[in-house]
N, C-alpha and C positions, 0 to 999 in steps of 0.2 A: 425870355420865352424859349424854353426847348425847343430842338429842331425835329422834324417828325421824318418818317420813311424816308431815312436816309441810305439805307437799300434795297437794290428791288429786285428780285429775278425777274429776267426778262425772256421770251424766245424767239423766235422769229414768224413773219409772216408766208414762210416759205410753202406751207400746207393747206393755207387757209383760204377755204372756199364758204358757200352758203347756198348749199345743196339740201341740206335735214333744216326744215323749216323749225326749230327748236324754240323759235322766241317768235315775238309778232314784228320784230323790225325784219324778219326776210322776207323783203318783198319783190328784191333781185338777186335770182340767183347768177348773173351774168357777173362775174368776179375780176376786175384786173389786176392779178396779182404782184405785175411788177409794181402797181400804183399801189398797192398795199404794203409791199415792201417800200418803197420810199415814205410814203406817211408811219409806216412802224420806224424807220430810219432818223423820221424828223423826229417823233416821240423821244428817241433815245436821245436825240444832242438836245432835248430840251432839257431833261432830264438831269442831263450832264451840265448842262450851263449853268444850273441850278445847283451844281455843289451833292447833285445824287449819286452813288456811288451805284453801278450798274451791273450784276452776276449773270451774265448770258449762256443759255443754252441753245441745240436745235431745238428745233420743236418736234414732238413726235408726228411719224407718219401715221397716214391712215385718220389723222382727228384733223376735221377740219375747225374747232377752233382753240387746240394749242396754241395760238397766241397769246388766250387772253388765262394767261398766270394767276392771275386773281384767286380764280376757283380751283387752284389745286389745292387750296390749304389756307387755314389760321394758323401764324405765325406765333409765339412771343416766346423771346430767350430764344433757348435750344429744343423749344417743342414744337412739332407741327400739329397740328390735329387735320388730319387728311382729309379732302372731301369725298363725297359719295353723289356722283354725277346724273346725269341722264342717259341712257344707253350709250346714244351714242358717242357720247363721251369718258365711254369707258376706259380707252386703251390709255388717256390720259393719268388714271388716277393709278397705275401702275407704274409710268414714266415718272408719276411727279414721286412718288415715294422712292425710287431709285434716286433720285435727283436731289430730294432734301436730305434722304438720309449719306450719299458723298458729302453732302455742306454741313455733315454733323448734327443732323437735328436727328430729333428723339420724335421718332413716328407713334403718333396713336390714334387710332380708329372709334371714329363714332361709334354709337352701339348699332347692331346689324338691323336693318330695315328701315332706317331714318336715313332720310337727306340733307345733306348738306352741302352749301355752295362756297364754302370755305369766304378769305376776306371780301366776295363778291355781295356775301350775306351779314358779315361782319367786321365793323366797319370800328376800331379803336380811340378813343380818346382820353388817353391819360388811363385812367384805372374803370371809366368807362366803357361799354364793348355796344353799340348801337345794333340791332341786332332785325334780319328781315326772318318773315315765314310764310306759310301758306302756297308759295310755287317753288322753290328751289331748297328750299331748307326748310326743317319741322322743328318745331318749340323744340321739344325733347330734346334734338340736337343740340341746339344752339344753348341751350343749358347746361348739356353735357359740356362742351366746350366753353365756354364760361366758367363754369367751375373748374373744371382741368389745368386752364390757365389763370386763374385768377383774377379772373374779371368781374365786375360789378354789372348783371346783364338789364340791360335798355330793351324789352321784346315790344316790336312794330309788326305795322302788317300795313302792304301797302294797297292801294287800290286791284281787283281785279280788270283782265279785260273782257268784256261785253259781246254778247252776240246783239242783233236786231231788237229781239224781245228782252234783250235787260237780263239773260243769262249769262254766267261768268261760262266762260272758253274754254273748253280740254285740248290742251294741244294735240295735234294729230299724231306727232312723231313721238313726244315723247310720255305723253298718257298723263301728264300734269295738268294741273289747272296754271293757266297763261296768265300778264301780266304785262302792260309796257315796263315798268319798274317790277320784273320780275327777280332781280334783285336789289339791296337797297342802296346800292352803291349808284344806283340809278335815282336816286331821291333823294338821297342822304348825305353830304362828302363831310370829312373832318380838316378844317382848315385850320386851327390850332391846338395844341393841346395845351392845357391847365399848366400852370406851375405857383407855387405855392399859394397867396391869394388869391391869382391871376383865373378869370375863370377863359377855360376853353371854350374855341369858336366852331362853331359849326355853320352849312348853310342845308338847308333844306326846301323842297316844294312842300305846302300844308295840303295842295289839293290833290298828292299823291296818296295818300295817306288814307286808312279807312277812320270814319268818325272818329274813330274811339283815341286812333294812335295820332291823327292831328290835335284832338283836345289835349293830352299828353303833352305832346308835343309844344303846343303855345303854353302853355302853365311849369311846362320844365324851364326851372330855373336855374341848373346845376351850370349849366352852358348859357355863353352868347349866342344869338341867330342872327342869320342874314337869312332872309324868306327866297325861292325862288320859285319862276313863274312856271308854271303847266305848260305854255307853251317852249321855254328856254329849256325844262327838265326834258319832254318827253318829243322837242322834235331838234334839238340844237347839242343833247345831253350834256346840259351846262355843270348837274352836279358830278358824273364820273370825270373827276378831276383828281390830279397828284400835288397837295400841298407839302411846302417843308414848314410850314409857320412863317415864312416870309418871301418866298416865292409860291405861287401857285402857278399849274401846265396844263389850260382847262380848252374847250372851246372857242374857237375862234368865230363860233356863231351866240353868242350867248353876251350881248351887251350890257344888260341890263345888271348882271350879275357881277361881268367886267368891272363896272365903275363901282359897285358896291364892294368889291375888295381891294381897288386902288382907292377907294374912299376909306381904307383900314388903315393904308399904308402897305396894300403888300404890292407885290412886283406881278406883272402877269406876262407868262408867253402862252401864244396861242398857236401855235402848230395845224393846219390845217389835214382834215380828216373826214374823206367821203367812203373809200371800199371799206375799210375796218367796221365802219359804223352796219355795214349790208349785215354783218353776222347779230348785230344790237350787241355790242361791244363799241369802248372808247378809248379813253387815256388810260385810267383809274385800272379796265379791265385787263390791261396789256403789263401790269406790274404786279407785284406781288413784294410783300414788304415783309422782310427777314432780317 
């Protein structure tokens, strides 16, 4: 079985606060950032023990959440395909194109006026590309990029979030429509990837999902599933996890899921992680795979 994201950029927690309520997990803006820096601190030896090989930068000032790598970009080879943020995540997508283009990648830009949440929305497996829309990224995009890089595109769309009367949510700060799985790295993770007969693993929550893209989803048989629970996805976030195909670095709140991949045979460390999670970020979002 090939080994997967075997490297990551990573930056630091040195900036990051959760002040721009941008997702629905900020529901404390009161931040301890040295405790954020030690749980980003445990990520990286996890990572490390794991055989992952780690590119570290600062994080840009001014964004508070440059930490979370993820969303600077889709990776593959030597191309990036850059994301297209929420405001306040601007001064980001400036930093990461300075950043991928020093590591040699070939920068290219969605087409102008589409969103995109870079590996945070898309999500690889083997020649696969698992693909979110609707709050952070637009079909359009995630096409674009698909086809740019050669990928066979998976388009999902996961649950909105709800006002009182069964209205999906505009967020305040950022004028998007909201989502606890606002992206699908929050629903979705890739715990193996395919190799020649062998089919790739994946694990997912089905009650993330709108209708359409859970029926999909249970009847997709290109991949293996492991199911995960609503409750594990969206209050433990069990699927923002970093596998190699034989380690996985997931939650250390998410049991359920724990034994269904030591029931695989894979290895599990679980790093404990409370301030990182205040921005609705986790493991998964704190890396970026190049």
């Amino acid at each position: 079985m090939p080994l997967i994201n075997q490297t990551v950029l990573m930056s630091d927690a040195l900036h990051f606060s959760a002040d721009q309520a941008i997702n629905p997990y900020y529901g404390d803006p009161n931040v301890d950032r040295s405790l954020a820096t030690d749980e980003h601190h445990a990520i990286t030896r996890a990572l490390s023990s794991a055989g992952i090989k780690i590119v570290s930068v600062p994080s840009p000032e001014k964004s508070q959440d440059g930490v979370y790598t993820a969303n600077w970009a889709l990776v593959r080879g030597d191309t990036a395909i850059l994301a297209r943020l929420p405001d306040v995540r601007k001064a980001e997508e400036v930093y990461a194109e300075e950043v991928l283009t020093q590591l040699g990648k070939t920068i290219v830009h969605v087409p102008k006026g589409l969103k995109f949440s870079g590996q945070g929305d898309a999500l690889a497996c083997g020649n696969l590309l698992f693909c979110g829309q609707g709050y952070r990224s637009d079909e359009a995009a995630q096409e674009f990029a698909a086809n740019t890089l050669g990928y066979e595109r998976i388009q999902l769309q996961t649950i909105p979030e709800r006002d009182e009367q069964g209205n999906p949510v505009i967020n305040s700060v950022s004028g998007w429509a909201d989502s606890f799985f606002y992206d699908i790295d929050l629903a979705l993770s890739i715990i193996k990837a395919p190799e020649g007969d062998t089919k790739g693993l994946i694990a997912y929550c089905p009650e993330a999902f709108m209708p359409e893209s859970k029926a999909f989803l249970e009847s997709f048989d290109a991949v293996e599933k492991i199911e995960v629970s609503l409750e594990e996805a969206q209050h433990a976030f069990a699927s923002n996890l970093v596998s190699t195909g034989e380690t996985v670095i997931m939650s250390a709140h998410a049991p359920l899921l724990a034994e269904a991949l030591k029931a695989r045979g894979l290895t599990i460390i679980t790093p404990e992680i409370t301030e990182l999670a205040k921005g609705g970020g986790y493991i998964r979002c704190t890396t970026l795979s190049i």
